[in-house]
N, C-alpha and C positions, 0 to 999 in steps of 0.2 A: 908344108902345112901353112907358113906365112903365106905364101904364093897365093895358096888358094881364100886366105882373108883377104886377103887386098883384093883378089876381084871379085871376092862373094862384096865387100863393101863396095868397091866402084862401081858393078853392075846394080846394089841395091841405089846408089846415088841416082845414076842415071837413069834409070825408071823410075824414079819414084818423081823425078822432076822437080825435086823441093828447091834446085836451086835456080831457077826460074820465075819472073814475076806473074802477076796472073793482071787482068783486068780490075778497077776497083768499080765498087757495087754502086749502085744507084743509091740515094740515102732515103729515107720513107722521111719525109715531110711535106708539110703542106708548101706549096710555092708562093712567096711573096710578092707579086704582080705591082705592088704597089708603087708608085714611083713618087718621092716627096713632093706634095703638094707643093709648089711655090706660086703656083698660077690658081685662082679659083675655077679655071677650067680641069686642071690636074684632078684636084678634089673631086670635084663631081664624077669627070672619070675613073678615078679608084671608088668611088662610092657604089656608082652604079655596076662595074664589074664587081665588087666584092659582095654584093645580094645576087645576080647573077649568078656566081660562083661558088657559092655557100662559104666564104671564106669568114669568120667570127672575127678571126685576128683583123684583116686588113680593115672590116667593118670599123670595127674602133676607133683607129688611128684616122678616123675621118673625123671623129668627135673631140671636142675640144678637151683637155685632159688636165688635169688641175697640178701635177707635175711641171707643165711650160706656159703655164696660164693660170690667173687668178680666178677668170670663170666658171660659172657651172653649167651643162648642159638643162635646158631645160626645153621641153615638148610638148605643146598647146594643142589639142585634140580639136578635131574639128565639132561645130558648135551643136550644142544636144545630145552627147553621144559619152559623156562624160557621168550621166546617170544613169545609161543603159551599160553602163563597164567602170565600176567605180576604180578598177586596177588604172584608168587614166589619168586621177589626181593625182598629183606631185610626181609628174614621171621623170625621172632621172637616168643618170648613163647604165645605172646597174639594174633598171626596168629595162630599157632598150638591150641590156646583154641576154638577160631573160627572155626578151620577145625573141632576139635572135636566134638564138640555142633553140626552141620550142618552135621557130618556122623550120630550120634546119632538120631537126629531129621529123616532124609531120610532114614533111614535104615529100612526092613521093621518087623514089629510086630512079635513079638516071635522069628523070627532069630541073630542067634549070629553072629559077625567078627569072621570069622576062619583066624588064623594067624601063620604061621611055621617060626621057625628062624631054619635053617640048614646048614650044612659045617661050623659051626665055627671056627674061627682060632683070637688069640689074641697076643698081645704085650703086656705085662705088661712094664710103666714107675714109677715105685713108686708109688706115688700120681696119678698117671692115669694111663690108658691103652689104647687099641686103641682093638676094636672087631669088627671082619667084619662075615656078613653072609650072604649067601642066603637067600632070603622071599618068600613067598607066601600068598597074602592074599585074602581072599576071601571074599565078598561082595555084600551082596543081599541088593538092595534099591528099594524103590517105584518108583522109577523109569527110565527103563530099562536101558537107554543109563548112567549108573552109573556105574550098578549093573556087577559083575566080577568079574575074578582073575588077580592081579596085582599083578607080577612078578620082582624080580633084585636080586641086589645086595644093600648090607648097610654096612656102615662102620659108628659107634658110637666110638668119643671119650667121653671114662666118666672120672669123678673125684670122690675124695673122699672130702667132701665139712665139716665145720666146728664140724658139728655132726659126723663126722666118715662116711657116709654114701655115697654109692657111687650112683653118679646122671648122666645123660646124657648131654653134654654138647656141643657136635659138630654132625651134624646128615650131611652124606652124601649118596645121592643117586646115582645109578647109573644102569642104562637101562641092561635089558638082552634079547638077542635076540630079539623077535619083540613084546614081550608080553608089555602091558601098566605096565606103570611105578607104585610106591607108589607117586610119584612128579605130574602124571596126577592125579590121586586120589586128592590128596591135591588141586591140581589146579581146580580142577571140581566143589569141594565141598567150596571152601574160599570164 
C-alpha cells in the first residue's frame, strides 16, 4: 500500500508540473518613453511624443513642477480668444491636466495627435531659454465640431529646475492667419 502512495504521489508531481518555472507576464502599464530632459531638445522630444501618444503622466513631467522649482506654470492664450473661453484666465498646470484628460478621453479610438513643432529659433539665458515655433496639430475627436488642424505660433519659456532638467514653464500662444488656434483647442476641451 506504501508502494502505491509514493507513486500515486510522484506521478501526481510530475504531471501536474508545479515544479517547474513558467514565463513571467507582461506587466499592464503604461510605458514611460520619456528620457530626462537635460537638453531642451530632449523636452520638446518627450513633449511632442507624449500628446502623440496619449501619455497624461509623461505630459506633465514636461511642465515645470513646484516640487524642484519655485515656479509656476502659466499659459497666455492667444490674443482675443480669452472672452470667447473664459476657462482660459489664470490657466494653470491643473487646467492643462483637465484639457489633457478631456482630449484623451474625446479623441477618437486608435488615432494618434499628430503634432509638428517647425521654424524653430531659440534664446538661450543660462538657466532658461525662450524657444519659439510653428505648430500644427492635428486632431481627430468623436466629435466633429473638435476634430482638425490647429495652427500658430508658440513661444515656451523653459527652465532648468532643481534636477538639472529642463521643464516648460511659460507657454505662449499666438494665432496664425485664420487657422484655429491651440488656445481654441484648449478652450473647447476645459
Amino acid at each position: 500500500m506504501k508502494k502505491i502512495i509514493i507513486a500515486f504521489l510522484m506521478f501526481s508531481l510530475i504531471s501536474c508540473d508545479i515544479l517547474t518555472t513558467r514565463d513571467p507576464e507582461q506587466p499592464n502599464t503604461v510605458g514611460n518613453s520619456n528620457i530626462p530632459a537635460t537638453t531642451p531638445d530632449i523636452l520638446f522630444g518627450n513633449f511632442v511624443s507624449s500628446i502623440q501618444n496619449k501619455i497624461l503622466e509623461n505630459y506633465l513631467i514636461c511642465f515645470v513642477d513646484p516640487s524642484f522649482s519655485n515656479r509656476k506654470f502659466k499659459f497666455i492664450a492667444a490674443a482675443g480668444l480669452v472672452s470667447q473661453y473664459p476657462g482660459l484666465i489664470g490657466w494653470n498646470i491643473d487646467s492643462e491636466t483637465q484639457y489633457f484628460k478631456n482630449m484623451k478621453a474625446r479623441s477618437k479610438d486608435g488615432q494618434s495627435i499628430t503634432l509638428t513643432l517647425s521654424n524653430g529659433n531659440n534664446t538661450q539665458l543660462g538657466d532658461s531659454a525662450v524657444y519659439q515655433y510653428d505648430y500644427s496639430l492635428s486632431f481627430l475627436a468623436n466629435d466633429q465640431t473638435i476634430s482638425g488642424e490647429y495652427k500658430g505660433s508658440v513661444q515656451f519659456k523653459i527652465y532648468l529646475d532643481s534636477r538639472n532638467q529642463w521643464v516648460i514653464g511659460e507657454w505662449y500662444d499666438l494665432r496664425k492667419d485664420n487657422y484655429s488656434s491651440w488656445s481654441e483647442l484648449k478652450g473647447r476641451l476645459y
